[in-house]
N, C-alpha and C positions, 0 to 999 in steps of 0.2 A: 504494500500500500504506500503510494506516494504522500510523502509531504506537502501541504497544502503552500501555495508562494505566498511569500510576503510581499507586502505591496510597496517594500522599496526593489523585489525583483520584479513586480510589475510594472515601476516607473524607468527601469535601463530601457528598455527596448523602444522609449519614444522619445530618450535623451538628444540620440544622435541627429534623428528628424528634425527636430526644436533646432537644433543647434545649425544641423543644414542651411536650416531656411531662415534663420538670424546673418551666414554668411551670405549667403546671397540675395539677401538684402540691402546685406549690406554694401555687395558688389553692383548690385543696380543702382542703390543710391549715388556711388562714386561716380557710375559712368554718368548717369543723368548730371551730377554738376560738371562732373568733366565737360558735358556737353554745352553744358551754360556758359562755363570759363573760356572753352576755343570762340564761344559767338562773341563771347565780351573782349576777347582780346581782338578778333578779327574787324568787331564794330570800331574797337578804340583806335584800330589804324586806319580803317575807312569806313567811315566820313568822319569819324572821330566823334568823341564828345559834344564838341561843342559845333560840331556839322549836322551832329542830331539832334540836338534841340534848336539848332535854327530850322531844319526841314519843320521840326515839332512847333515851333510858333511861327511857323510860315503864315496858314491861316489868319493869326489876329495880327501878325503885322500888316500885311496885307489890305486889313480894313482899317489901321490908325490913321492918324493924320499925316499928313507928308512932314518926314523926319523928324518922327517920332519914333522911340525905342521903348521895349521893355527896362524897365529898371532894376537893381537890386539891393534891397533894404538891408541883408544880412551881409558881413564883411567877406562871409567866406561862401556864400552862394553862387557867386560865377564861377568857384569850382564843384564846389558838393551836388548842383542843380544837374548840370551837363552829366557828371557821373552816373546818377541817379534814372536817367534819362536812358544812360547806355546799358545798364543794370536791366531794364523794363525791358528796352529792345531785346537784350540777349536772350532774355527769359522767354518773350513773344518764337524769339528764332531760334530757339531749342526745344520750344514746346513737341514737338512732332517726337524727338528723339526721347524726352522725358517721358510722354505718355508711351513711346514706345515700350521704356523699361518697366511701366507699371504693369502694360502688357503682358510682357513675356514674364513676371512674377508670378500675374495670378493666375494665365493662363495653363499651367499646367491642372491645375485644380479643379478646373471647368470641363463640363462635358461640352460633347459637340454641339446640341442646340444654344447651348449658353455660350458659345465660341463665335459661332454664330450672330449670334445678338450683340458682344461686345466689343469684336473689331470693327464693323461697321459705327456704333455708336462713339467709338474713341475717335473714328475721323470724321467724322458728322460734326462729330462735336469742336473739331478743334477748326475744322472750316468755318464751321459758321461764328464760333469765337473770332476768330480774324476778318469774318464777312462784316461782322457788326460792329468791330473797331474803323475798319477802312470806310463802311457806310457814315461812320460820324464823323471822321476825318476828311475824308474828300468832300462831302456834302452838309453834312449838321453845321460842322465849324462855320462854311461859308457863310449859310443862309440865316445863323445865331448872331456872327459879330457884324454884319449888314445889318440887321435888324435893329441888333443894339446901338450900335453909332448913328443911324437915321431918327432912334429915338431920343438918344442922349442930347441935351441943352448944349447949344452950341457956346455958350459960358464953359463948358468941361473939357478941361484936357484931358483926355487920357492916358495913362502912364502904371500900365499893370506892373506887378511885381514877380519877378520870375518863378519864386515859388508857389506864390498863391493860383498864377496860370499851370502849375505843373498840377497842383492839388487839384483845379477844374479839369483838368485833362482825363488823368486817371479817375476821377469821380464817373466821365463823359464816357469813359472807354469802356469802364467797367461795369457802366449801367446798359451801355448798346450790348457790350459783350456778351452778359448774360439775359439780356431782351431775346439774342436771337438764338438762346439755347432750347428756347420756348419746344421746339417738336422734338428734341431729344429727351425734354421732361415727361412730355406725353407719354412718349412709345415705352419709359423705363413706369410709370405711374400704369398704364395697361397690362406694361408685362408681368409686372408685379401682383396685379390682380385688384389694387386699391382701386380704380374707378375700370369703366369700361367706354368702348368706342361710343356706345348709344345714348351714355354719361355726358361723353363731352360736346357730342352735339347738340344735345339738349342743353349744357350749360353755355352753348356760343353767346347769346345774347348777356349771358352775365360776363362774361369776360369782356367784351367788349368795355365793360365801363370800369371791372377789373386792372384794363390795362389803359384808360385815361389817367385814373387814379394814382396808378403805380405812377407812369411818366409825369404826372404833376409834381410827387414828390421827389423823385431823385435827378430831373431836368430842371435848372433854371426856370425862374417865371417867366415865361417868357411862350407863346402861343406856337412860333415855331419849332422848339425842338420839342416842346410835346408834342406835336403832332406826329414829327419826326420819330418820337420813341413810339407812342400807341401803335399808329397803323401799319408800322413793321410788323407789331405784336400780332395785332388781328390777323394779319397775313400767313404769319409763320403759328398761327393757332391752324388756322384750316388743313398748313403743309403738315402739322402734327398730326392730325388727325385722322391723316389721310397713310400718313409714314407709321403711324401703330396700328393702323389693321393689316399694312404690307408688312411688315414688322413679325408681328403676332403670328401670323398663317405661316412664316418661312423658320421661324425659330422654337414652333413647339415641339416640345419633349415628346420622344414616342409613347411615353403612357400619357399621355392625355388627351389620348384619342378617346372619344367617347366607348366604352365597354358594352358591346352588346347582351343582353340577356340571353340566357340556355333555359329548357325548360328542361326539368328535371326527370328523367325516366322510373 
């Protein structure tokens, strides 16, 4: 008759696994900054710092006064600002590489339907992340600082401060960014089971005032870039909509195929 284990010989046998996957974690971690570091080095020698944040307040120089500049209140802002700027970009232009390593972590883990569903969603997602920074950038910025200077008292000079335009930026970026993740929150909210396709058709009319709402709060007062935020939203509600029932059909799990009945002999 065998002796019964003890359960510090029950816990060797999942040491190693733990341990595994704490190193190659930690190996994905490395390369994902690795990957950040070559973009930052390669940003800082073209165009450089401070050739990215001029591209970066292209936009509102653009609509100032003639010869007028941004200014800087803190002593040490015209270096820490430009830094900070290439830091953002880098991260922006790694991003592909970094979700890649999130990737190959969790993917062994996942079955095929779930494999399925989350490479496409990691690049869905990271497109329309940069679709909805370039949409504010090429077009919000123009049609926000036109606006604002046609309404501003011609008594006003203008003379923004660099950091406080970097904090509007990133607020700008990160509120388009995540507006336009909108059909990838869908398709993981359906797959998930919390609502269904016939859910969020029926809630279209409440979203719609959902996402005036939201763009009231995190866009400037201002009637342009809400608009600019909402009716993106609306848009990419219906592409959601449409992306988690294609979704759904191509990534279910072979048991949840509905089970037919047998009658019993």
């Amino acid at each position: 008759m065998s002796d019964p284990k003890s359960p510090s010989d029950e816990l060797e046998g999942s040491e190693q696994p733990f341990v595994s996957h704490l190193i190659e974690l930690r190996d994905r971690l490395i390369k994902a900054f690795a990957a950040m570091a070559v973009a930052f080095i390669a940003l800082a020698i073209y165009p450089s710092p401070s050739g990215l944040y001029d591209l970066l307040a292209m936009p509102l120089v653009q609509h100032l006064p003639q010869g007028t500049t941004l200014i800087a209140t803190n002593p040490i802002s015209p270096f820490m600002v430009p830094i900070k700027v290439t830091m953002l970009a880098a991260f922006m232009l790694a991003l592909p590489a970094v979700l890649y390593q999130i990737w190959a972590f969790v993917a062994p883990g996942l079955y095929g339907h779930e494999k399925r569903l989350v490479a496409p969603l990691i690049v869905s997602s990271t497109l329309l992340f940069y679709l909805g920074v370039a949409f504010c950038y090429f077009f919000v910025f123009g049609k926000v600082f036109t606006f604002i200077q046609e309404f501003a008292p011609k008594s006003i000079t203008a003379a923004p401060d660099i950091e406080a335009y970097l904090s509007f930026v990133l607020n700008m970026f990160l509120a388009f960014g995540a507006a336009f993740e909108v059909p990838v929150a869908l398709v993981i909210l359906v797959r998930m089971g919390m609502v269904t396709v016939d859910k969020l058709k029926a809630f279209r009319s409440y979203f719609i005032v959902v996402a005036f709402v939201i763009a009231a709060i995190v866009t400037p007062p201002d009637v342009v870039s809400q608009l600019a935020l909402a009716i993106p939203m609306c848009l990419l509600y219906e592409v959601g909509i449409w992306a988690a029932q294609a979704f759904v059909k191509h990534t279910r799990a072979p048991d949840d195929q509905p089970e037919s009945t047998s009658a019993g002999g």
